[in-house]
MARDOPA-220395 format. One record per residue: residue number from 1; residue in one letter; y, z, x of N, C-alpha, C in turn. Coordinates in steps of 0.2 Angstrom, whole numbers, plus 2048, in hexadecimal, padded with zeros to 3 digits. Layout:
BEGIN
+-----+----+-----+-----+-----+------+------+------+-----+-----+-----+
!   i ! aa ! n.v ! n.w ! n.u ! ca.v ! ca.w ! ca.u ! c.v ! c.w ! c.u !
+-----+----+-----+-----+-----+------+------+------+-----+-----+-----+
! NUM !  a !   Y !   Z !   X !    Y !    Z !    X !   Y !   Z !   X !
...
+-----+----+-----+-----+-----+------+------+------+-----+-----+-----+
***
This chain:
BEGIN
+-----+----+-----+-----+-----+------+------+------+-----+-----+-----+
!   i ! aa ! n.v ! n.w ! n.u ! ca.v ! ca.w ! ca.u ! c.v ! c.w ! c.u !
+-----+----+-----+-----+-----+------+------+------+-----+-----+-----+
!   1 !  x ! 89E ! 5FD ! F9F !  89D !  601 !  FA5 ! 89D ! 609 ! FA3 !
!   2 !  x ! 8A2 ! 609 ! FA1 !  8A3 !  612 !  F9E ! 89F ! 611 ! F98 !
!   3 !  x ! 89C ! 610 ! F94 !  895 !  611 !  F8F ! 890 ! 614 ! F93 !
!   4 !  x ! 88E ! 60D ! F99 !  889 !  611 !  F9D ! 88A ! 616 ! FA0 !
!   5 !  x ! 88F ! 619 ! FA3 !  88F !  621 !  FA7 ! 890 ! 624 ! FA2 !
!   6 !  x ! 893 ! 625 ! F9B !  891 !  629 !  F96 ! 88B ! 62C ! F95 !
!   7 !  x ! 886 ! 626 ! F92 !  87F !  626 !  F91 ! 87E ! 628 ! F96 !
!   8 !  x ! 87E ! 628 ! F9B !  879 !  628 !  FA2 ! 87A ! 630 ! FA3 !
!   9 !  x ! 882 ! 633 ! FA1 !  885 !  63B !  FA2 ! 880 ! 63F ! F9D !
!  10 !  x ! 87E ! 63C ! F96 !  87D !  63E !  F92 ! 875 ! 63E ! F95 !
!  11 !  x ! 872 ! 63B ! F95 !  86C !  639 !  F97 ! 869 ! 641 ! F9B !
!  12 !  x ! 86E ! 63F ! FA1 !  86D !  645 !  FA6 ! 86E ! 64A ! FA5 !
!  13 !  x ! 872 ! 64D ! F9F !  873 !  653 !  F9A ! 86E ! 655 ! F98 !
!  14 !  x ! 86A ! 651 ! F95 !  865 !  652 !  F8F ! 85F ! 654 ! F93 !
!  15 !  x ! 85D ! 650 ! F99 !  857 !  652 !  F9D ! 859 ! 65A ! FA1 !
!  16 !  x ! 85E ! 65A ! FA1 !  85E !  662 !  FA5 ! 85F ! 669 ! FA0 !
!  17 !  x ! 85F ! 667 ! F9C !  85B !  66C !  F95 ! 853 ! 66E ! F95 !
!  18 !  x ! 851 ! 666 ! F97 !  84B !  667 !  F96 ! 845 ! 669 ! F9B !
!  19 !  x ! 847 ! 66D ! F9F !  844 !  671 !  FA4 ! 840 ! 676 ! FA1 !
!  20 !  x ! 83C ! 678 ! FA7 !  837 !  67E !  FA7 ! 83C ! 683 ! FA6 !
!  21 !  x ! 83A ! 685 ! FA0 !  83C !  68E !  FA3 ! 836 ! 694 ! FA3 !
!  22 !  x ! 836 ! 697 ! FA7 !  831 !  69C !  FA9 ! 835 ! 6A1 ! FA9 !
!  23 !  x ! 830 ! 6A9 ! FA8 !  832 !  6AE !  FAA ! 82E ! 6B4 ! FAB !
!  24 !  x ! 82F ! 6B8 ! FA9 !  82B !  6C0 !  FA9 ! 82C ! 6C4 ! FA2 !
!  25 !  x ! 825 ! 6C2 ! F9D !  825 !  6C5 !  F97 ! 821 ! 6CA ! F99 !
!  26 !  x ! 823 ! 6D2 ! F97 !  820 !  6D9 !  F97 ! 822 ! 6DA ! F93 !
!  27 !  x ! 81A ! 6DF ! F91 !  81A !  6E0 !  F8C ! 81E ! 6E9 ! F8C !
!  28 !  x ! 81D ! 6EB ! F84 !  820 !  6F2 !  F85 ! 81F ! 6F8 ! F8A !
!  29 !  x ! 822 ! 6FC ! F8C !  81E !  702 !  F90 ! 81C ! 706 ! F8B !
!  30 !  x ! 815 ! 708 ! F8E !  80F !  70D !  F89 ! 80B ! 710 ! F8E !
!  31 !  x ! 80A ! 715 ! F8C !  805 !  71B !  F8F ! 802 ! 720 ! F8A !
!  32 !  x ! 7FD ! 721 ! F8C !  7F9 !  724 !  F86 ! 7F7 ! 72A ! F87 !
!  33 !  x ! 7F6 ! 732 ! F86 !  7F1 !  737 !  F86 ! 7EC ! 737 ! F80 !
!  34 !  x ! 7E6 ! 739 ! F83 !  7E2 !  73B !  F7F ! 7DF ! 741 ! F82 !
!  35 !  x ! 7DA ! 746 ! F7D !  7D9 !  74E !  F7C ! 7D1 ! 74D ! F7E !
!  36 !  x ! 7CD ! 751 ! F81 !  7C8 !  753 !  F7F ! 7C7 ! 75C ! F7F !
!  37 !  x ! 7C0 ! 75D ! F7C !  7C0 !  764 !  F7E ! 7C1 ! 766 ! F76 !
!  38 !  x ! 7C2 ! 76D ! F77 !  7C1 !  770 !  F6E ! 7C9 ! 76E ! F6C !
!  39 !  x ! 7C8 ! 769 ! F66 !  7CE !  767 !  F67 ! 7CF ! 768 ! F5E !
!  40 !  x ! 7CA ! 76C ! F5C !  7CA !  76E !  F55 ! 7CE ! 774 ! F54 !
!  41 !  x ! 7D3 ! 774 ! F4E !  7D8 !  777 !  F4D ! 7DF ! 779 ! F50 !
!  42 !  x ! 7DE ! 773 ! F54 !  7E5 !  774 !  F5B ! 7EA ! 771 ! F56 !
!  43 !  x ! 7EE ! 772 ! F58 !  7F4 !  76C !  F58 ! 7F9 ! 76C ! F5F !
!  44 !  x ! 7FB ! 763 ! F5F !  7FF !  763 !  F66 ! 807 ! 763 ! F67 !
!  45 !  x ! 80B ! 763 ! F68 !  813 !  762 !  F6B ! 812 ! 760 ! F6F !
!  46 !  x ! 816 ! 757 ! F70 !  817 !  755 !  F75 ! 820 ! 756 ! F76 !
!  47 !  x ! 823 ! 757 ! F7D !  829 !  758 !  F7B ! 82E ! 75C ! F78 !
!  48 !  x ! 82C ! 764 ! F76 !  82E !  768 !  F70 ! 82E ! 764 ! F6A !
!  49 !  x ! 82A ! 75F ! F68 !  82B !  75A !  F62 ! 827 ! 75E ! F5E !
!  50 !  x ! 828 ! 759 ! F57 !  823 !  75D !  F52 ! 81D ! 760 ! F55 !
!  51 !  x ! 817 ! 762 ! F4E !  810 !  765 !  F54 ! 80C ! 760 ! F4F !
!  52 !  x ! 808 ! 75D ! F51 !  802 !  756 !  F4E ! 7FD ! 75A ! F4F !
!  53 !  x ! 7F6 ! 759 ! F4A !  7EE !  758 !  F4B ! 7ED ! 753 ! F51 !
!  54 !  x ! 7E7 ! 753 ! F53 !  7E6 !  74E !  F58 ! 7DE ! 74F ! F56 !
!  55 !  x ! 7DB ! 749 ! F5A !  7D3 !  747 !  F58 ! 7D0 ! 747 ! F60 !
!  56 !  x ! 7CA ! 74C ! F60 !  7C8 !  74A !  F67 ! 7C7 ! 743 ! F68 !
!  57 !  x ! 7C7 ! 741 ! F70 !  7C3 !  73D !  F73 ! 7C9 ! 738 ! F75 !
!  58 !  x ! 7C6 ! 732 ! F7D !  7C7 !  72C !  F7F ! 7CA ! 727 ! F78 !
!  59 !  x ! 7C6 ! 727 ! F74 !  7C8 !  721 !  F71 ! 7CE ! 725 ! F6C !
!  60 !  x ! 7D1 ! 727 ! F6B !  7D6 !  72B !  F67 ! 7DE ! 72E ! F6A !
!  61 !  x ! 7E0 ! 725 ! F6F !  7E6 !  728 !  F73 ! 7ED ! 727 ! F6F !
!  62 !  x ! 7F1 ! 72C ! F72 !  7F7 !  72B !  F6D ! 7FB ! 729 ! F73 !
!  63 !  x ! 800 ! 723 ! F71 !  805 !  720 !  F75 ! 80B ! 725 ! F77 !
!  64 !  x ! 80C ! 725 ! F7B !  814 !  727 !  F7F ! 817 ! 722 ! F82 !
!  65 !  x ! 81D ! 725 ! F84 !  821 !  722 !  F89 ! 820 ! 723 ! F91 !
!  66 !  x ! 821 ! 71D ! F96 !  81E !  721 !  F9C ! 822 ! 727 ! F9C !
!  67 !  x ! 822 ! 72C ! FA1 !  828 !  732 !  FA5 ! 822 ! 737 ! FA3 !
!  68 !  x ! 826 ! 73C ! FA4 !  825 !  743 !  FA5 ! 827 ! 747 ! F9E !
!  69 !  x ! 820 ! 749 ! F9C !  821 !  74D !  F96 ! 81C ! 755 ! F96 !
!  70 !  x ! 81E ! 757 ! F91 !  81C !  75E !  F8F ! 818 ! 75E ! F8A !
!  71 !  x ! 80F ! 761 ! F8A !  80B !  75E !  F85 ! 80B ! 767 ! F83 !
!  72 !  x ! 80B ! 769 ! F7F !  80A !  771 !  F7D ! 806 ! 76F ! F76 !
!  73 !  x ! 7FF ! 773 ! F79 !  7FB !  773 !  F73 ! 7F8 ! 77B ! F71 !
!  74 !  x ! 7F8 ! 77B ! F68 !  7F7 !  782 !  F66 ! 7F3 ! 782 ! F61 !
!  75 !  x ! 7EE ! 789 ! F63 !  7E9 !  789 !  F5F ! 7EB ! 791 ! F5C !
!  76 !  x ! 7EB ! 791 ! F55 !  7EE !  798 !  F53 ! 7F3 ! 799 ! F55 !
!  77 !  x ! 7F9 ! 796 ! F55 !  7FF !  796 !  F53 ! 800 ! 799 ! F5E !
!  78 !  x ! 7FA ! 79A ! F62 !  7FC !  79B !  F67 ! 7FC ! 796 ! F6C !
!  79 !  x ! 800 ! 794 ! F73 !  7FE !  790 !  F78 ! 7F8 ! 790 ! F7C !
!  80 !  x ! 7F5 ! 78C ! F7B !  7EB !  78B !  F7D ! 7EC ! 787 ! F85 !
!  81 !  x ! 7F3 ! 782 ! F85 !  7F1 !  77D !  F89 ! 7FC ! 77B ! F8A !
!  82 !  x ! 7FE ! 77D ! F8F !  804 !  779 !  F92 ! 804 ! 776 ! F96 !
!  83 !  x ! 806 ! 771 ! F98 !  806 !  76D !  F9F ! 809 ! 766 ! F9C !
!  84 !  x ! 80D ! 765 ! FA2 !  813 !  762 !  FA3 ! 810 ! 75C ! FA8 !
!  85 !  x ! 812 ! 757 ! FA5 !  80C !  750 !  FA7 ! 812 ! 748 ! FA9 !
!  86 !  x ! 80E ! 744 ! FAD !  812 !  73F !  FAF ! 810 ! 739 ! FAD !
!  87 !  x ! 812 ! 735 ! FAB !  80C !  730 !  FA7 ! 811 ! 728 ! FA8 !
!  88 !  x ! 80B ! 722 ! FAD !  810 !  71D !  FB0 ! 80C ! 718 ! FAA !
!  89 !  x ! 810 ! 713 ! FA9 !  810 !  70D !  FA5 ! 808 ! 70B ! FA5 !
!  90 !  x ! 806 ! 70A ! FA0 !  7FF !  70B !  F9F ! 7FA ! 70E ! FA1 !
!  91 !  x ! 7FD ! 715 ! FA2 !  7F7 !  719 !  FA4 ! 7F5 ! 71F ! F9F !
!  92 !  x ! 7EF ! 721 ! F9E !  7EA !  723 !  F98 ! 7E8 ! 72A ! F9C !
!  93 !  x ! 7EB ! 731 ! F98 !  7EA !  736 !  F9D ! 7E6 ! 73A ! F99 !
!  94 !  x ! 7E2 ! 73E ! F9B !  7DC !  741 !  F97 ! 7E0 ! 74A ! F96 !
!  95 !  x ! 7E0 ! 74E ! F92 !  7E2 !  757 !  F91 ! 7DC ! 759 ! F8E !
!  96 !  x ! 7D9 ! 75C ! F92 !  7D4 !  760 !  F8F ! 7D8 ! 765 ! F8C !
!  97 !  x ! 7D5 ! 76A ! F88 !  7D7 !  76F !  F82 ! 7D0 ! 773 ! F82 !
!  98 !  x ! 7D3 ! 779 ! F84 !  7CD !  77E !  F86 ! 7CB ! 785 ! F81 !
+-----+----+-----+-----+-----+------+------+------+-----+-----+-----+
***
């Protein structure tokens, strides 16, 4: 008799592992700017960070993190374009560069 309620304990152990588990897989947070406009000879600061090249046009986005950043872009060493932008979880914001 105590075999059977063993096995039958064990039994019942083994099945309750064996459940569904579900959840909520998300993927990373990203958000993108991309430039259009004369965007030849510019370079950008996102952040006070370094200053990068950039390549006009939609198909040419660079990834960020969602929040609230500082895009400063210079053409001859002078500011062409500042503005201070908000960008949510998969959102693709267009800066023109005049």
């Amino acid at each position: 008799m105590k075999n059977i309620l063993f096995i039958s304990s064990l039994f019942l152990l083994f099945l309750s592992g064996c459940g569904n588990k579900s959840g909520i897989v998300t993927s990373s947070q990203k958000s993108y700017i991309y430039f259009i406009g004369k965007t030849s000879d510019v370079v950008v600061s996102v952040d006070k960070g370094s200053k990068f090249n950039i390549e006009n046009g939609q198909k040419n986005q660079y990834a960020m993190k969602p929040g609230k950043h500082l895009i400063e872009i210079y053409r001859n060493g002078s500011i062409v374009v500042k503005r201070e932008i908000f960008l949510g979880d998969g959102i693709s914001k267009e800066i023109e560069v005049k």
